[in-house]
PANUZA-613447 format. One record per residue (C-alpha): residue in one letter; x, y, z. Coordinates in nm, 3 decimals. Each point is the difference from the previous one (the first is absolute). Layout:
SITE   code         u         v         w
SITE      A         X         Y         Z
...
//
This chain:
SITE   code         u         v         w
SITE      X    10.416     1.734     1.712
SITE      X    -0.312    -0.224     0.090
SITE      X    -0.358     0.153    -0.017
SITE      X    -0.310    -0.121     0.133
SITE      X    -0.359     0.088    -0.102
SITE      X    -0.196     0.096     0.311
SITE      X    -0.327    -0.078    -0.203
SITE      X    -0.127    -0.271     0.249
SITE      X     0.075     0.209     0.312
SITE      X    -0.200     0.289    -0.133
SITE      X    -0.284    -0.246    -0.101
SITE      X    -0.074    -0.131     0.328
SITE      X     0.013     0.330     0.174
SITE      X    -0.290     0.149    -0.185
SITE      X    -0.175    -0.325    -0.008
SITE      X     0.014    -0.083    -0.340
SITE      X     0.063    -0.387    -0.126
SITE      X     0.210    -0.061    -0.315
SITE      X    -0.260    -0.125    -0.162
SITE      X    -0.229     0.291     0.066
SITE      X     0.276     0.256    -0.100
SITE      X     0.052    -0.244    -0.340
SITE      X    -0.323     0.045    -0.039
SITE      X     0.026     0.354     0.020
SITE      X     0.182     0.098    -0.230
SITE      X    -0.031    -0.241    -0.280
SITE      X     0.299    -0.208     0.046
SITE      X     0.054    -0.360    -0.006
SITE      X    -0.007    -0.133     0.402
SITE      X     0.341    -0.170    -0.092
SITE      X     0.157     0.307    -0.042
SITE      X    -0.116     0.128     0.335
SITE      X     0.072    -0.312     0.146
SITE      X     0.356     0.022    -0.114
SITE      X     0.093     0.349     0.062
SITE      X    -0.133    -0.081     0.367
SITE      X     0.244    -0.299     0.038
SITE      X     0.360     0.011     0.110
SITE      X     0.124    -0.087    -0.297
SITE      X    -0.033     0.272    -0.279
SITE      X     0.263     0.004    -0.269
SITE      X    -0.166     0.218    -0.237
SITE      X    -0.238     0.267    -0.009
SITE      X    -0.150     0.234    -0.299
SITE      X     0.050     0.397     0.081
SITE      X    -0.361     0.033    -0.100
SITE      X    -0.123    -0.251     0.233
SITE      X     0.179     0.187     0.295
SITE      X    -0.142     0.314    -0.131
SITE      X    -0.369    -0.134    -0.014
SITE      X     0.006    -0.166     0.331
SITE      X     0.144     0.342     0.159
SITE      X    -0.290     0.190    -0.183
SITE      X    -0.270    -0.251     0.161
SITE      X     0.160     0.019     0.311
SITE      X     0.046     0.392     0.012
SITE      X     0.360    -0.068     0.087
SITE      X     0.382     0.085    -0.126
SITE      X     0.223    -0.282    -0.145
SITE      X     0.249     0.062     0.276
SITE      X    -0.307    -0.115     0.234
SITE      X    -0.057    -0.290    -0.215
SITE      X     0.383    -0.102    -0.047
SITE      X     0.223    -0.011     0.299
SITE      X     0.376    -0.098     0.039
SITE      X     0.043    -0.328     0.109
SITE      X     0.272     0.069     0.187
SITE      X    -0.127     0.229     0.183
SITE      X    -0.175    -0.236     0.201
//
């Protein structure tokens, strides 16, 4: 099963750039930048869980089914 990382969708409807969000929460902007592109391979379970915490929202909000879509 494919998953994708909703991360830049949820960005842009509250307004928020990658860099500012980076910025935000102490990370590098490469990370950002990466979980935001189409082409994620890897992600740390912490990560997840501290983007979801500064975002006020549930991993399954985060992560969606790729095939789904």
């Amino acid at each position: 099963m494919k998953i994708r990382i909703r991360l830049r969708e949820i960005l842009a409807e509250r307004g928020i750039s990658q860099r500012q969000f980076a910025l935000s929460m102490d990370m590098r902007i490469a990370t950002i930048n990466h979980l935001c592109s189409d082409s994620v391979d890897r992600v740390y379970i912490r990560t997840l869980e501290q983007i979801c915490e500064a975002l006020d929202i549930t991993v399954d909000q985060l992560i969606v089914s790729a095939e789904d879509e």
